[in-house]
VOGU-3710 file (C-alpha; in Angstrom, 3 decimals, decimal comma):
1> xxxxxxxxxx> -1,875/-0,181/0,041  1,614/0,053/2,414  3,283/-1,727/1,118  6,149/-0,937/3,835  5,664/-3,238/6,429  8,206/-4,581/8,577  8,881/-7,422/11,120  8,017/-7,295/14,971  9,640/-5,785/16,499  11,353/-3,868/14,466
11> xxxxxxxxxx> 15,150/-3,829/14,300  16,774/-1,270/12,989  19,609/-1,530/15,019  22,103/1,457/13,303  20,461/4,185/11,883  22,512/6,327/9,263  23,642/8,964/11,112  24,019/6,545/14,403  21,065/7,896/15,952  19,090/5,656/17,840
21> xxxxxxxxxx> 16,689/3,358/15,938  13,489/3,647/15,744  11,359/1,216/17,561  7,948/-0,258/15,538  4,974/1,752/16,316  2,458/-0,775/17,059  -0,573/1,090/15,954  0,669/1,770/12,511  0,999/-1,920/11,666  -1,948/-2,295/12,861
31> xxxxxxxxxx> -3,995/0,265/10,930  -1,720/-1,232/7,810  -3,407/-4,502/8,610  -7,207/-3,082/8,207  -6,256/-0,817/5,030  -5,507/-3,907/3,686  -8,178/-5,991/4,315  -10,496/-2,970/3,225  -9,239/-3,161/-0,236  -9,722/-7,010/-0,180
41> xxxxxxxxxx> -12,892/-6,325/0,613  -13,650/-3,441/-1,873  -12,773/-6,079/-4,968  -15,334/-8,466/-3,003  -17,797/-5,647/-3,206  -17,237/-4,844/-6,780  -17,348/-8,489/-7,782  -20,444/-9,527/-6,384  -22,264/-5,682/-7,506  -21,156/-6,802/-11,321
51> xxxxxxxxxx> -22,251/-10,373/-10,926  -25,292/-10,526/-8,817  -25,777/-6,549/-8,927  -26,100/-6,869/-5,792  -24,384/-5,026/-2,480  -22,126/-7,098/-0,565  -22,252/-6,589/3,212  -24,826/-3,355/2,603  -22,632/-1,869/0,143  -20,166/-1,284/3,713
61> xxxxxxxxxx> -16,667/-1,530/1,361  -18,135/0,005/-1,872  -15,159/2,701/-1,182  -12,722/0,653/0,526  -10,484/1,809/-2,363  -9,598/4,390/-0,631  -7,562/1,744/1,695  -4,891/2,949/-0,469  -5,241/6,738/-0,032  -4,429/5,880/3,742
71> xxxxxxxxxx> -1,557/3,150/2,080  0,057/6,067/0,581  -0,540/8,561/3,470  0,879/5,940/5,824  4,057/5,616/3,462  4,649/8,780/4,027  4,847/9,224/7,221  6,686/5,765/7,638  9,692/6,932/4,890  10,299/10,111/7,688
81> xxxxxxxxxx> 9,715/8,884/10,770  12,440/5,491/9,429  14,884/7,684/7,288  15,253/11,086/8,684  18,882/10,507/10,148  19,609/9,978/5,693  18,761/13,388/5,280  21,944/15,384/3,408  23,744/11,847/4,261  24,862/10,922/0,640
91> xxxxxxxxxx> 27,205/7,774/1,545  23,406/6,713/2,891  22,068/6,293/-0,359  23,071/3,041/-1,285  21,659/1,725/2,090  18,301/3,683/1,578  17,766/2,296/-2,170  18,590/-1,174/-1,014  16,515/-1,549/1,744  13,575/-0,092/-0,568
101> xxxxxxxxxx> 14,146/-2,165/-3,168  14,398/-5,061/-0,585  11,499/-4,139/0,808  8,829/-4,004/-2,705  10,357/-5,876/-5,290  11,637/-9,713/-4,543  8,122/-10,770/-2,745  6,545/-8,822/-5,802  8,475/-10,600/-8,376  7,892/-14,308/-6,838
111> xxxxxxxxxx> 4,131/-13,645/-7,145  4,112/-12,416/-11,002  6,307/-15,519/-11,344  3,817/-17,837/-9,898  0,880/-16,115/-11,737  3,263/-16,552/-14,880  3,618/-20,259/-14,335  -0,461/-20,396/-14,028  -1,078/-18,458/-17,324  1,361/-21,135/-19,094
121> xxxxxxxxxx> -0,413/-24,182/-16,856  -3,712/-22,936/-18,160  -2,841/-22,188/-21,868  -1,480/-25,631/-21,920  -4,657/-27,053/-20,996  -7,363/-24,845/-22,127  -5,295/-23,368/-25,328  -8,772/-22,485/-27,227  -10,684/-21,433/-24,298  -9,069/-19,210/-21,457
131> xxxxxxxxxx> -6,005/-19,329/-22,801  -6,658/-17,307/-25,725  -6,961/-13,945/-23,576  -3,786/-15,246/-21,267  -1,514/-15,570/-24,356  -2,000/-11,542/-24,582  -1,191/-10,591/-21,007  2,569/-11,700/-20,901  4,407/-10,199/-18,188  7,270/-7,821/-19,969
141> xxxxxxxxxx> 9,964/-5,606/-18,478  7,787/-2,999/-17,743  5,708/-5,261/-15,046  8,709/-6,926/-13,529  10,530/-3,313/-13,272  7,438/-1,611/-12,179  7,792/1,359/-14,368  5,469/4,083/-14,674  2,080/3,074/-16,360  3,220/-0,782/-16,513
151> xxxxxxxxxx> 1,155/-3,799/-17,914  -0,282/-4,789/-14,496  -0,094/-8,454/-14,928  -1,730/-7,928/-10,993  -4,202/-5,130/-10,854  -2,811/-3,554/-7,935  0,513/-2,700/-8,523  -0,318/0,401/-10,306  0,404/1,452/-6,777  3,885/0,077/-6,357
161> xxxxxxxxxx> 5,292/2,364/-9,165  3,842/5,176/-7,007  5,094/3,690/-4,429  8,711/3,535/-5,831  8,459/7,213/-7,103  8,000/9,149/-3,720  11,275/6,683/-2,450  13,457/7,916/-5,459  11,962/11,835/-4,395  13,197/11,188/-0,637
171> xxxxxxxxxx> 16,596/9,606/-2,246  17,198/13,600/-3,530  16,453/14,784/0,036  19,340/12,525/0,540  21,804/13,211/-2,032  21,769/16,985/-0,327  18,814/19,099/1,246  19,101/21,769/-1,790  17,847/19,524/-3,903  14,138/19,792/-2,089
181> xxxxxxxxxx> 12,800/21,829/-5,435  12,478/18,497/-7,209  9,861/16,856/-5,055  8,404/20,166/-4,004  8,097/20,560/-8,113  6,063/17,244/-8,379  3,943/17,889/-5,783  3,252/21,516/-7,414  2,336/19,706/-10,335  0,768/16,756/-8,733
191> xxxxxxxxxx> -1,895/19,833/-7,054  -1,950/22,406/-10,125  -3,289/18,594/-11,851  -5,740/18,230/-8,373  -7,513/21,147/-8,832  -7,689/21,361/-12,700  -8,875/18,377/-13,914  -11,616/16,036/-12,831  -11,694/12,469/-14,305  -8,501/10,363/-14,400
201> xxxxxxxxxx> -9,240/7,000/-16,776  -6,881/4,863/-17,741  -5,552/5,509/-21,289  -7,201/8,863/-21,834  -4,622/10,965/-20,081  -0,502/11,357/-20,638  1,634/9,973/-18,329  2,556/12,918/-16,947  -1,006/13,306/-15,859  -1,786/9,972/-15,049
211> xxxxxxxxxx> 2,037/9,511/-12,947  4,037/12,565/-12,740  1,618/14,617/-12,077  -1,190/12,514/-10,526  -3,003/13,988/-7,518  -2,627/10,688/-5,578  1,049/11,463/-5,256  0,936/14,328/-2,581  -0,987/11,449/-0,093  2,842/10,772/0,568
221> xxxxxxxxxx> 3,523/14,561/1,257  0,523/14,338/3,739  2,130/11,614/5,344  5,378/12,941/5,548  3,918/16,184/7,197  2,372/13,798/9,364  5,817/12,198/10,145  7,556/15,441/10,778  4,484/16,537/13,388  5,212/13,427/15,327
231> xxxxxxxxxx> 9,082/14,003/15,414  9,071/17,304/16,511  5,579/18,124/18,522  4,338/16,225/21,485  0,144/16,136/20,613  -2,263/16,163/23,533  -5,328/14,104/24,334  -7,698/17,249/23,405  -5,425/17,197/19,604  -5,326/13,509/19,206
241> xxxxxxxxxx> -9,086/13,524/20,184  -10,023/16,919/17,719  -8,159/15,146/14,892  -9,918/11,919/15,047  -13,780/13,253/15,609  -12,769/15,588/12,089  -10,952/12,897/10,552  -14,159/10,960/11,159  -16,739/13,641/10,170  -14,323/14,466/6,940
251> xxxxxxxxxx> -14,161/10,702/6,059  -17,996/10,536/6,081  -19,683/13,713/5,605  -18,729/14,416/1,986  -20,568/11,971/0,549  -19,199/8,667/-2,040  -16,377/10,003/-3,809  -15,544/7,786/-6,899  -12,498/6,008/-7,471  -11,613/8,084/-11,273
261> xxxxxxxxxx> -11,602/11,259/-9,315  -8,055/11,692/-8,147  -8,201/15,411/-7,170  -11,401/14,670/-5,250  -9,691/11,573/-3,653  -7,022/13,486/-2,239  -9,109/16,149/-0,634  -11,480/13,695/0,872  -9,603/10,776/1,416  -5,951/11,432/1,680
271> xxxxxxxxxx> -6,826/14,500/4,522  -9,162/11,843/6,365  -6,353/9,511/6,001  -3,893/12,295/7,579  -5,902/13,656/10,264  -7,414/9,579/11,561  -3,151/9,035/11,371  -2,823/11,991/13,405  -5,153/10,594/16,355  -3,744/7,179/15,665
281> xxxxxxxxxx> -0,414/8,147/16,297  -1,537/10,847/19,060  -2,568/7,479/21,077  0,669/5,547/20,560  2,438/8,044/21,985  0,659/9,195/24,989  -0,382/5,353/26,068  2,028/3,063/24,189  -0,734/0,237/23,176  0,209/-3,054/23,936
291> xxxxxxxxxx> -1,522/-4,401/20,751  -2,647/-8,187/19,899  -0,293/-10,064/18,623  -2,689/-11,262/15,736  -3,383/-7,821/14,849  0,117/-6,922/14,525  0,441/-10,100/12,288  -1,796/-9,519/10,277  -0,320/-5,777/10,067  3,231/-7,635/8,724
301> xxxxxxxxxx> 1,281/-9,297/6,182  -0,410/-6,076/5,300  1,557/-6,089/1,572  1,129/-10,029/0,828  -2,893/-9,491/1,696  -2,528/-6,950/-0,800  -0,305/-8,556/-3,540  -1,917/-12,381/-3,525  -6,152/-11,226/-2,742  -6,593/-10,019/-6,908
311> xxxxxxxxxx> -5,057/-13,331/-8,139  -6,749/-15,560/-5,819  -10,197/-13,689/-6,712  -10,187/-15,206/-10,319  -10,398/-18,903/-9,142  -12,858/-17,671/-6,075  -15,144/-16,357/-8,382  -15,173/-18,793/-10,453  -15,741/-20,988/-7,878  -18,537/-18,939/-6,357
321> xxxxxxxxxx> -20,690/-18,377/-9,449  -21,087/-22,262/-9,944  -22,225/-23,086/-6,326  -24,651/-19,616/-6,433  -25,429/-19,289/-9,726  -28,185/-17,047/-8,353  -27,590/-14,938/-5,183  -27,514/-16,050/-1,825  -28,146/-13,538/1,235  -26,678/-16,204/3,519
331> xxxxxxxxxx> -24,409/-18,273/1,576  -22,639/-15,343/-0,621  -21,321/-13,159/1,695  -19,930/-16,546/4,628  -17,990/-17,392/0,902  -16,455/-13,723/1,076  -15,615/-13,648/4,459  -14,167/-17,476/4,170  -11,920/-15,836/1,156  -10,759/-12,981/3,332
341> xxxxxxxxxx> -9,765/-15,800/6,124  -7,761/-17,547/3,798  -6,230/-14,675/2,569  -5,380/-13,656/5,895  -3,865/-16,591/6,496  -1,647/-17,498/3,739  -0,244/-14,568/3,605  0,859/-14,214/7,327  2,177/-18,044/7,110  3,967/-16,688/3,653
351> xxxxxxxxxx> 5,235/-13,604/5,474  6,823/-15,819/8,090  8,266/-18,295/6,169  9,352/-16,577/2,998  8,866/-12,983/3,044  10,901/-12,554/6,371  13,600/-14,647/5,867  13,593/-13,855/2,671  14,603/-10,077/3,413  16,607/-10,934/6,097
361> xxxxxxxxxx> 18,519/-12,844/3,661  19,123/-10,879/1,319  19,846/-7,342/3,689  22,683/-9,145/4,719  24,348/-9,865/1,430  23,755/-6,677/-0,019  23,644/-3,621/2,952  26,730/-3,032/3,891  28,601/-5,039/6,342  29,350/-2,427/8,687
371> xxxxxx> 25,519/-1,622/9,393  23,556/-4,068/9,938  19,954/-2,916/9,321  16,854/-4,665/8,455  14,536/-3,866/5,178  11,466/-2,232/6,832
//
């Protein structure tokens, strides 16, 4: 849950330092694409365990939550492997912060709109019913800004303001390479946090260990080290191979760890997510993959799946519960994989017909003129 997808192919066509670009790495986008559908199909999975308690697709996605673990790992690496060349490049900033921006917040902001326009389309209609709870849940500055421990008007954008975070640590790796204490200060913090305390819940801990501080924020470091293996090192088949049997064996021999325990997420999840990127990215450079077109769709998608699943579940549900009210072993699980289709689907049609213009749009009124480069 990257939420740094790009078009295909990309086009970056001047980097910042008038390096080559970078061409898309196919592989990526699609790994993006199945981290995303994962955590669709976690929420399915936690859904149908609190209304029918019972386990959706043999409990397969009851931690597909850590789809964003290998989000935030992939980030990572992406933010190097795309904006090295901005390194100690100051007059790059402005470039770098756009294209971020570009890339998160205008698709974000047109679906809180739409699920604001719903919440006042529902209180109008069901003022004493529903809409007593929506009249609470108001979208305020904090949710359209995405600052740090936000009202999340949509459940998963908890991991935007993450998100945003490790880009304004890379902009100081920008500004000049001396300033490298202040993200290697966070992520100090971010592991003194991992390894001394165990439960992160939501309103019993201080921002600075919920955000600051929170162990999920070195998944991006992981990523970047990631990013600067593949730049530098050429990885053979034996590597590529050793990294993705442990990656395997690390992602599934330690057990269930739960979603509240962020220091234990990192360790298992976020170095399963770096060594299975490791293999992944082994194989795209030692066979360049000539991958599906559909796959890599879906992989451009990979942040609508993610933004517009939560507020389509609330209907779905509701939908579900009155043609099941008791569980069905057939009939219950086609509905979730029919939800996941449609899903799929509007969001690659949206991605083509708003996201991407949208972006291209508005890259070229605001990057500079000079430089034409695409938000990726």
């Amino acid at each position: 849950m990257s939420f740094i997808n790009q078009p295909t192919p990309l086009s970056e066509s001047v980097s910042a330092a008038g390096k080559p670009a970078r061409q898309q790495l196919q592989t990526i986008q699609a790994v993006r694409g199945v981290a995303a559908l994962v955590v669709v199909a976690f929420h399915l999975t936690q859904f149908i365990k609190g209304t029918y308690n019972k386990s959706l697709w043999f409990g397969l996605f009851e931690r597909g939550f850590a789809g964003v673990d290998f989000f935030f790992v992939i980030s990572g690496f992406v933010i190097v492997y795309t904006s090295q060349a901005y390194i100690d490049q100051p007059e790059t900033l402005r470039t770098y912060l756009t294209k971020r921006a570009i890339r998160v917040y205008p698709i974000y902001w047109l679906t809180i709109a739409l699920m604001t326009l719903l919440m006042g389309i529902t209180l109008l209609l069901r003022p004493n019913g529903v809409g007593k709870s929506i009249a609470n849940h108001w979208p305020g500055l904090d949710t359209v800004l995405l600052t740090p421990h936000h009202a999340a008007l949509n459940i998963v954008s908890w991991s935007l303001s993450h998100e945003l975070f490790f880009y304004l640590l890379f902009a100081c790796l920008i500004i000049s390479r001396k300033l490298w204490v202040i993200p290697a200060f966070f992520l100090v913090g971010s592991l003194y946090m991992a390894f001394t305390k165990q439960v992160y819940i939501d309103g019993q801990c201080s921002i600075w260990e919920y955000f600051w501080f929170n162990p999920l924020n070195a998944e991006f470091a992981l990523g970047a080290l990631a990013g600067s293996i593949f730049l530098r090192h050429t990885l053979t088949v034996g590597q590529g191979t050793g990294a993705a049997v442990l990656g395997i064996i690390w992602l599934y021999g330690f057990g269930d760890t739960l979603n509240e325990f962020f220091g234990e997420r990192l360790l298992h999840y976020g170095v399963a997510s770096l060594l299975i990127l490791v293999a992944v990215l082994t194989y795209e450079h030692l066979s360049r993959p000539n991958v599906p077109l559909w796959i890599i769709s879906i992989g451009d998608a990979s942040y609508l799946i993610y933004l517009i699943h939560t507020p389509m579940l609330l209907p779905f549900t509701r939908l579900l519960t009155r043609l099941f009210p008791a569980y069905s072993p057939v009939g219950v699980p086609l509905a979730c994989f029919a939800l996941i289709g449609v899903v799929t689907y509007l969001s690659i049609i949206t991605h083509r017909l708003i996201e991407k213009p949208l972006m291209r749009y508005l890259s070229a009124r605001l990057l500079p003129k000079k430089k034409v480069i695409t938000a990726v």
